[in-house]
N, C-alpha and C positions, 0 to 999 in steps of 0.2 A: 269507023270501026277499026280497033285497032288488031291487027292481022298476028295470028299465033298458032304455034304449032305443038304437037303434045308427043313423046314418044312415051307410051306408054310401057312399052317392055324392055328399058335399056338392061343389058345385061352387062353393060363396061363401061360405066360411068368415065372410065378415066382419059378414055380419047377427047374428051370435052378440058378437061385440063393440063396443064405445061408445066413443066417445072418454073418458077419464079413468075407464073401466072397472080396478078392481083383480084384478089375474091373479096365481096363485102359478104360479112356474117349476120344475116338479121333474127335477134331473137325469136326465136315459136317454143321454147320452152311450155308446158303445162300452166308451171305455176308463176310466171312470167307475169309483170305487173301488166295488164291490157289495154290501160289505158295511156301507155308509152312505150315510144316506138325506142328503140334501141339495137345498136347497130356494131359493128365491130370490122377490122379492117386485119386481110392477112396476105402470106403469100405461100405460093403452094411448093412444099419441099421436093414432095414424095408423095406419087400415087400408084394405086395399084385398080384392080377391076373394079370395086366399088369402096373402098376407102380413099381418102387424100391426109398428111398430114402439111397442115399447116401450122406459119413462122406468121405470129399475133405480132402484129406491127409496134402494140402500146403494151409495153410493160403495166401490171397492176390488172388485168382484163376481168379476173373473177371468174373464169369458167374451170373447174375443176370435174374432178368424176365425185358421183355422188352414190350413196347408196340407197337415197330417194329418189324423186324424179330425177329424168335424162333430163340432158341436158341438151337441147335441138335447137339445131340453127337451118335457117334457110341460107343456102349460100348461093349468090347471084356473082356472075360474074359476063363474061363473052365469049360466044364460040362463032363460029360460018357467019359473022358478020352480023348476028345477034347476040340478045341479051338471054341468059340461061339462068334455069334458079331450079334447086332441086333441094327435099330437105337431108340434113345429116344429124345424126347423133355423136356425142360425143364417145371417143370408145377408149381413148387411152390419154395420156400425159406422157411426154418423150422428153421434153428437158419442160423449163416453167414456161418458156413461151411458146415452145411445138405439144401441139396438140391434133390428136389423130382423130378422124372424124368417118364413121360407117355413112355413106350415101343409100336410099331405099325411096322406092317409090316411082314416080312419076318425071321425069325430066321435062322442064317445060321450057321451050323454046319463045320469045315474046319479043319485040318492036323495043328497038331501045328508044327515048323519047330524054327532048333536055329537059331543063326544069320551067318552067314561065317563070319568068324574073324581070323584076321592078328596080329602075332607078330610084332611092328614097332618099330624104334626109330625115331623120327620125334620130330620138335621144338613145345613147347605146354608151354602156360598161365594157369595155375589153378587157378581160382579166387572162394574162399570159405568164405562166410559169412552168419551171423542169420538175411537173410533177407526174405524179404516175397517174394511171386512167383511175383505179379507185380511189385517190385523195380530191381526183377532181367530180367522181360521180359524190362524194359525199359532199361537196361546197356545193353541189347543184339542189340535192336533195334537203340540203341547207335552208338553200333559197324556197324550193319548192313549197317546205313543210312552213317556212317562214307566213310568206305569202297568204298560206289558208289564216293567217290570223289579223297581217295587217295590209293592208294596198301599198303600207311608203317602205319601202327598204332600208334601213339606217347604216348612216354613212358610208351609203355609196354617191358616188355622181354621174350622172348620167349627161353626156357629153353632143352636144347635137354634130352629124355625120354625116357623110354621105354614101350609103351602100348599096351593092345591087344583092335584093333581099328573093327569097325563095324558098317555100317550102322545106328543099332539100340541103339549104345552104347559105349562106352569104358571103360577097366577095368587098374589102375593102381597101384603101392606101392606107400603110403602116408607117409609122413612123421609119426614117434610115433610123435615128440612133439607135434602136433598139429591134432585132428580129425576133418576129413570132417564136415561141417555142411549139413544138406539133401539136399540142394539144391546147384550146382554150376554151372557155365560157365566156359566155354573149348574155349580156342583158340588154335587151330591147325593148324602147316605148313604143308600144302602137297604140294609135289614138281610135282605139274602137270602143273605151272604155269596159277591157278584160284584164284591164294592169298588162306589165308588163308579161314579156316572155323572155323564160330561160332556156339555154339550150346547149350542148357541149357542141365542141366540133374538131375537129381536127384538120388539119391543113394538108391540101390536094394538092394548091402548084402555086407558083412564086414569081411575080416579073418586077425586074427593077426597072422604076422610072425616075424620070428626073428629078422628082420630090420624093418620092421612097421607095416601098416596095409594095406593090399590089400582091393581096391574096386574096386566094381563095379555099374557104373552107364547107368542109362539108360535116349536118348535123348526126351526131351520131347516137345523140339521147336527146329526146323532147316530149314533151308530152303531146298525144295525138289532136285533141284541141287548141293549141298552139301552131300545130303542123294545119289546121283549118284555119285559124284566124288568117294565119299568114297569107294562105292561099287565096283567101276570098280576096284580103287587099294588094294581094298584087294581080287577081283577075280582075279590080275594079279599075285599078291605075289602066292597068292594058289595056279596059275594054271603052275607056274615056281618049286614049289615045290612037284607039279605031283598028286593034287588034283583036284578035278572036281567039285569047288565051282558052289553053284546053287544063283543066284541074287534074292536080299531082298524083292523084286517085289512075290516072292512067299511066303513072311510073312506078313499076313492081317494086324496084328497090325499094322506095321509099313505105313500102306496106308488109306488115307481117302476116301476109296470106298468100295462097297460091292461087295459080288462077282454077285449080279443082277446088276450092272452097268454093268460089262466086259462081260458078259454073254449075255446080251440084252440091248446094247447101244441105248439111245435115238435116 
């Protein structure tokens, strides 16, 4: 069971955050597509008792004020040596990438947990450029919309690899001649017969070895059926190799709910 804690009446959100603290932002938007998870990376400028502004890591992020729906994120980050996630509305625009965010509700304290992750060799596209987050959410949506019409993707190739694959991410050796740029898309064969999977990701941390450069990225758009394929097959690999992988469903981050949704369903 995994062990959590709820403070129901914070009245100062902001002792839980730092200046140049890193936050991931996960969509709860309304009118939010819900059948994909998406995700967003920032760092925290400036807070006050229940606002924070944050510095959006990826130029291009698409979150603006609206005069329709809010614009709400759940923002998870770390505090007392756990995982924290509380939701925020968007409240103001400070320059194009600082954005001021109202904290309300529930502060939930929760077990931070890593991902289950597979050794694989599997077919995989790396496609790496200096492009901003929405030139690459519209190549994804590209693929996405493609897909619902045919199974074969034209002219791309898909390169046999060897990754350690995860729900929340994949880590692989990059070429030296050429470094990742922060942000990529991943096209993935897994042989469960769902076709491939698409997925953005951006890149978390970097070590050079004697063939190149290992990274590691984490996904920050996929679709929620994708975030299961993967899951299943790397609880299978684990559980053939006589490990007792625990599913991704028990890592908040990776879910656009609180744990007051599951706990007390509408």
């Amino acid at each position: 069971m995994q062990h959590m804690s709820e403070h129901p009446h914070i009245s100062d959100y902001c002792r839980y955050f730092t200046l140049r603290q890193k936050v991931y932002l996960v969509n709860m938007s309304e009118e939010r597509n819900r059948d994909v998870y998406e995700s967003l990376s920032g760092v925290v400028t400036a807070s006050g008792q229940d606002e924070l502004e944050l510095l959006m890591v990826h130029g291009g992020h698409g979150i603006k004020e609206s005069h329709g729906g809010t614009a709400t994120y759940k923002l998870t980050s770390e505090a007392l040596g756990s995982g924290i996630q509380v939701l925020a509305d968007l409240v103001g625009v400070v320059t194009d990438n600082t954005l001021r965010f109202r904290m309300h509700g529930t502060l939930e304290l929760f077990q931070r947990r890593l991902d289950c992750r597979a050794l694989l060799t599997v077919p995989l596209f790396h496609l790496y450029r200096n492009l901003s987050l929405d030139r690459f959410r519209a190549e994804w949506q590209r693929v996405i919309d493609y897909q619902k019409q045919s199974s074969v993707l034209p002219g791309l190739t898909l390169v046999k690899t060897e990754i350690d694959l995860s729900a929340g991410g994949v880590g692989l050796l990059c070429g030296a001649e050429k470094k990742p740029t922060p942000l990529s898309l991943f096209i993935i064969g897994l042989e469960d017969g769902g076709g491939v999977v698409c997925a953005l990701a951006e890149m978390v941390w970097e070590k050079q070895e004697t063939e190149g450069v290992r990274c590691g990225f984490r996904f920050i758009q996929i679709r929620k059926v994708d975030q299961e394929r993967i899951d299943k097959l790397v609880t299978e690999v684990l559980r053939k190799e006589g490990g007792t992988p625990q599913g991704y469903k028990r890592n908040w981050v990776l879910m656009d709910k609180m744990v007051s949704d599951i706990s007390h369903p509408h």
